[in-house]
N, C-alpha and C positions, 0 to 999 in steps of 0.2 A: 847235175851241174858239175862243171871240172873247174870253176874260177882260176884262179891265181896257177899255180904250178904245174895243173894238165891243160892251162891256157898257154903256158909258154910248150909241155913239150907235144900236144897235140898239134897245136899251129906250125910248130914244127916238120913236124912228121907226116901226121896224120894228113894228109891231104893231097886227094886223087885228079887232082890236077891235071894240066898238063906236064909230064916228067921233066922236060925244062926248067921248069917254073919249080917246080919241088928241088929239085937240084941246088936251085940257088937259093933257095930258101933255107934250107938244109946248109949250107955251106956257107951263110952271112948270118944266118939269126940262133942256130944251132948251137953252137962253138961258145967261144967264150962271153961273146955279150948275154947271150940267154941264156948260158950259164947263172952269170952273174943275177939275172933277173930273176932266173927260174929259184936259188935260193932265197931270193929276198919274196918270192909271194909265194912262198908254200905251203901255206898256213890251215891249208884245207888237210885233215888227215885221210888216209882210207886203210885200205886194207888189200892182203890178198892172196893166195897160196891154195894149194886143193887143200880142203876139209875136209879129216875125216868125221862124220854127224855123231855126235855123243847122245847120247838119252837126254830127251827134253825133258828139264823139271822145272816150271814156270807157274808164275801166279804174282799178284798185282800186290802192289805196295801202295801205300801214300805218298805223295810226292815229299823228297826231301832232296838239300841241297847233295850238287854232284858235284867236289873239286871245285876247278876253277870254274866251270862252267856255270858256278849257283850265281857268278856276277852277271848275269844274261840281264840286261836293262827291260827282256819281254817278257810280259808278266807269264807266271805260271800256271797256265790254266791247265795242261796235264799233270800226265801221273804217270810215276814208274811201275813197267811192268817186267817180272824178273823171268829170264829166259837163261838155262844152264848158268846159275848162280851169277847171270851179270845184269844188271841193272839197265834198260831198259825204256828212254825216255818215249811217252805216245802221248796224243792227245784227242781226239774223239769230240766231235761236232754237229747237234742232231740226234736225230732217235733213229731206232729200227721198227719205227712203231709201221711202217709206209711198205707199198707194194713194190717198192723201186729196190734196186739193187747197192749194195753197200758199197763205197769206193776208198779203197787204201792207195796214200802215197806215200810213193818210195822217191827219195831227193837224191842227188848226184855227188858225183866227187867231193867230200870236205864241206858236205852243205847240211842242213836241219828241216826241221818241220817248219820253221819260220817265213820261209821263202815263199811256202805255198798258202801265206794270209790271206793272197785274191783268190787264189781259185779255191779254198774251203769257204770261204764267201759266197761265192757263186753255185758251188755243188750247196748248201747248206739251204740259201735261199732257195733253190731248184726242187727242195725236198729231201735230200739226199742227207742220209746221216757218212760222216767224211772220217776218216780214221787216218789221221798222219803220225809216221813214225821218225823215232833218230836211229837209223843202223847201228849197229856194235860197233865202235871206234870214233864215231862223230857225235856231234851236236853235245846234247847234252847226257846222253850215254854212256856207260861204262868204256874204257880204254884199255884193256886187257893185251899185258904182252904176251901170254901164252897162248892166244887164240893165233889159229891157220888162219888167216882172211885168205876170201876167194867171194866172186860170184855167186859160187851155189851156198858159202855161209850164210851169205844174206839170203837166197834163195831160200834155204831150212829157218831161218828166224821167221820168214815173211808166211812164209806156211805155217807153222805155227801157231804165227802170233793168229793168222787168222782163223787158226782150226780152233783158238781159245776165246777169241774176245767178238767174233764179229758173226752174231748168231740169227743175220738176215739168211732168211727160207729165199731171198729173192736174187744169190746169186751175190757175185764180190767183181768188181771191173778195178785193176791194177792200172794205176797212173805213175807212171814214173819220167825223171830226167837227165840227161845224158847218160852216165853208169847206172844211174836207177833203172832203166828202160830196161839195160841188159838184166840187170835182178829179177824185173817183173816179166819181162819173156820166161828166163828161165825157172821161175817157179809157175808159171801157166803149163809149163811143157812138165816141170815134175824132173827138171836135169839133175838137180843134186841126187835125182833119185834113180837116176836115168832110164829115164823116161817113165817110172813104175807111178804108180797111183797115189795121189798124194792127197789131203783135203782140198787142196784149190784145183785138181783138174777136173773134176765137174762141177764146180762151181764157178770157175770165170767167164763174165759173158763177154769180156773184152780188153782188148791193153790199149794202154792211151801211152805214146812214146813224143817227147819235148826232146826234138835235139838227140836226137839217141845216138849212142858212145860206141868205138871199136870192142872196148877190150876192157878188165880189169887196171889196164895202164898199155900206152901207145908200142909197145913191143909187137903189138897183134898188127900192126901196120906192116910187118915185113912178111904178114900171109897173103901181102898185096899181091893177084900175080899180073902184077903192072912189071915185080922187081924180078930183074934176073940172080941167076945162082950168086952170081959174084957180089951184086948188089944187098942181097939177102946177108951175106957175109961182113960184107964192112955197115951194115946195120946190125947185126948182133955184137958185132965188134964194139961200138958206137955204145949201144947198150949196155953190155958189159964194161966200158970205160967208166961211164956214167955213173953205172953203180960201185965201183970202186970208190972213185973220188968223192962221190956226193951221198946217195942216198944209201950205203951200205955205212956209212962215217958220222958215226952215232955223235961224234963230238961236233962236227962242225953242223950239224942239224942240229943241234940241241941248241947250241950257241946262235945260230940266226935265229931260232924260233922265240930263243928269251931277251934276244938284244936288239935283231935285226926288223924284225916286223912290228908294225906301228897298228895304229888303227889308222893313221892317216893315209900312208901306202896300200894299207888294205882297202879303203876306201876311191884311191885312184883307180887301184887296178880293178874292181868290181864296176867300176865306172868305166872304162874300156869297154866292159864286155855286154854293159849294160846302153846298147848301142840307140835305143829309138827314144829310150827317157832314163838319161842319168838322175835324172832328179828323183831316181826309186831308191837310190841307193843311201840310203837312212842310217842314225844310231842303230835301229834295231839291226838291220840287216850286217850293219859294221861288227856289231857284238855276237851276233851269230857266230862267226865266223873266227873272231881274236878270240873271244873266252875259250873257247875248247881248245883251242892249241896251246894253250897253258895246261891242259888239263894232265895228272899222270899216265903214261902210256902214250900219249901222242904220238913223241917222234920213233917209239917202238910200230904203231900202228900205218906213222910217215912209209919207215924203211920198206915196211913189206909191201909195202903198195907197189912200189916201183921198184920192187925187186923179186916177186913171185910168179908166178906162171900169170898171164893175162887171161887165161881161160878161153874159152871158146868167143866167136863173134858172132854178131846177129844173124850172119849169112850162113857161117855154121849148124849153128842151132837150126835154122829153117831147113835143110839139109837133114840134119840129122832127124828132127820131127817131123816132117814134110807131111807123111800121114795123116798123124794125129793132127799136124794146125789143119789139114783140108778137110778134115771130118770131126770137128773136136766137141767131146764132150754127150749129152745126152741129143743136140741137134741136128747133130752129124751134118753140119754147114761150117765154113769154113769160120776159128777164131778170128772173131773181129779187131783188127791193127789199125789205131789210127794215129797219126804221125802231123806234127804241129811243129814246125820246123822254121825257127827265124833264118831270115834270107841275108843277115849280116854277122853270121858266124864264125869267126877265127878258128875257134872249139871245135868243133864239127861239122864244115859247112856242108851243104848241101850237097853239091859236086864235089866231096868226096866219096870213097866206094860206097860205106854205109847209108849215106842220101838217095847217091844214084841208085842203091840194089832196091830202096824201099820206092822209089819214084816209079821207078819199071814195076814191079810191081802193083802199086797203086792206079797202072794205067789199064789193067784189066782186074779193076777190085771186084768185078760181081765174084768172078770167080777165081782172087785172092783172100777175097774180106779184109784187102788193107786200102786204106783211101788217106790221101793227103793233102794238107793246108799250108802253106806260105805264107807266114806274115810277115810285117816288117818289126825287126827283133835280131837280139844276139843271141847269144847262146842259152838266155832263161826265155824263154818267149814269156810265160804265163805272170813273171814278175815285171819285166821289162815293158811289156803292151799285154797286158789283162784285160781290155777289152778286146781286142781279134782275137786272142787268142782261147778267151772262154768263151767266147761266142761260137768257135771251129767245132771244139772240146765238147760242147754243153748238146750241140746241133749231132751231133755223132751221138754223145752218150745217150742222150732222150730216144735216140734212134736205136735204138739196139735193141732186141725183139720184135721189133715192128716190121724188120723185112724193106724199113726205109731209110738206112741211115743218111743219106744221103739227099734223100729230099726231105726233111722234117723242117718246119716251120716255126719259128718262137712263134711262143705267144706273145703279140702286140706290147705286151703289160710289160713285159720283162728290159730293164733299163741297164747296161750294166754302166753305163759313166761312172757310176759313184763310186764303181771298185777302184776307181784311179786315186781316191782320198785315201789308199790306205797306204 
């Protein structure tokens, strides 16, 4: 998820429109009013810069408080788990005691393990033991300014984590949202490692993508090639202004983040994006998201996001793996991509490049292995409307080995209304 700050400069940019229509969006919402706004809801950190991978030395702690983030009003049912000396928040739902396959979620721009309460709900009751994490720089995780963030950081944390904690014989399916999507691509393909072998590439039986994202931040929009040379040009320009004034300018970040952001503001604007039922957007969800941007290292972790290489895009990476996803793994059938995509997205909509490459796609899934659902949602589908949206998710994942994803049938028994009480 990219809430508040890659909601203003995605909507901006990102969007494969028609170029008219970008033009002027670009040129009324861009500029100084979304300026203005983009400071005031930024409260999401991330990360981002090529990594180079240090020696993993990792191993599990008891949970204790982290910073500002120990005031999270949700309770603490994980534990830290420490990866290259940083701290590590996870939380784990379920046994591995079952023949099913393990599922790790990976959450989006400035987002937590928190967001994904319905659907560990529904993977949980499904039988599924569920492993959700907080990336390096968010949630309730360590905030480290000496880390590179990029993509494949989190790509090597995510492999890891699962080469140490998640010791189902039956196989690991990666779910992730907006910038999570791109993390869990790119550690199914083994990019940090490029393309070499890693613990997850023969064990993934499938990525499950919510909303999936351009880029480590919307710069990778100007590999549109909608844009000409010139165009290309006064968007890096653009770019480079931006991060002058704003996100390079440690002082005036640091100052909106301890004066200017509210929980109330944070609260609207997660309510914008939360498009089919604002009424999901709760204390906890509010506190998700304020506590950590108190946390130290924050606006260290702010600056690099939108200021380090964006890293490759989904259409890239397919490109560059093309092989390996049409033959991947020990089944030599294509990895299975399924894509859950709210239809009222500011963030990422659909009819932008990244929607439209996975749509085309999806329309010859026998022989893509990617298939895709529509629901009515913003940019979280699986928070916003957790009933279509587990129901898409759950109907895919049950399906994977079977040879049916696509036709698999609940069982009668299975209710989900009730995930809507949480």
């Amino acid at each position: 998820m990219t809430p508040i700050y890659s909601h203003i400069a995605y909507q901006s940019i990102e969007i494969s429109a028609p170029l008219a229509t970008q033009r002027k969006i670009m040129m009324n919402n861009l500029v100084w009013r979304k300026l203005v706004i983009l400071m005031i809801h930024f409260h999401l950190i991330h990360q981002g810069k090529s990594f180079v991978m240090p020696t993993s030395h990792s191993s599990k702690s008891e949970l204790s408080p982290l910073q500002a983030s120990s005031q999270l009003t949700q309770p603490q049912e994980g534990q830290y788990w420490t990866w290259n000396g940083h701290d590590i928040y996870t939380k784990v739902q379920g046994d591995n005691k079952t023949k099913l396959p393990a599922v790790l979620l990976i959450h989006g721009f400035g987002c937590s393990t928190t967001y994904w309460r319905s659907t560990s709900m529904a993977l949980q009751s499904a039988g599924y033991q569920v492993h959700a994490i907080d990336l390096l720089g968010q949630g309730r995780s360590a905030k480290p300014a000496d880390v590179y963030y990029s993509i494949n950081l989190w790509a090597k944390l995510i492999d890891d984590y699962a080469a140490e904690n998640i010791s189902s014989g039956n196989g690991v399916v990666l779910m992730g949202n907006s910038l999570g999507s791109l993390v869990a691509l790119a550690a199914a393909t083994g990019d940090h490692t490029q393309g070499g072998d890693t613990s997850l590439t023969n064990r993934v039986m499938g990525v499950c993508m919510y909303n999936c994202g351009v880029g480590l931040n919307s710069r990778n929009i100007i590999k549109d090639a909608q844009w000409n040379p010139l165009q290309r040009l006064l968007l890096n320009s653009l770019f480079d202004v931006l991060n002058v004034l704003i996100f390079n300018n440690r002082l005036l970040l640091s100052y909106v983040l301890e004066n200017v952001v509210t929980k109330d503001l944070l609260r609207d604007t997660l309510q914008s994006l939360y498009k089919h039922d604002p009424s999901r957007v709760d204390d906890e969800l509010v506190d998700s998201f304020y506590f950590p941007a108190k946390d130290a290292g924050a606006v260290d972790a702010f600056m690099q996001i939108y200021t380090n290489d964006a890293g490759s895009t989904p259409m890239e990476l397919h490109e560059k793996y093309d092989e390996m996803l049409a033959e991947y793994g020990a089944s030599g059938r294509p990895l299975p991509i399924h894509l859950v995509w709210g239809d009222d997205d500011a963030v990422t909509p659909l009819e932008g490049s990244v929607g439209q490459f996975y749509k085309k796609l999806a329309e010859d899934g026998t022989a893509t292995g990617v298939s895709l659902d529509v629901v009515g949602s913003g940019h979280v589908p699986f928070d916003d409307n957790p009933v279509e949206s587990n129901a898409s998710m759950l109907k895919w994942v049950q399906g994977l080995g079977q040879g049916q994803t696509r036709d698999f049938v609940f069982p009668a028994f299975f209710d989900f209304s009730g995930l809507l009480s949480r």
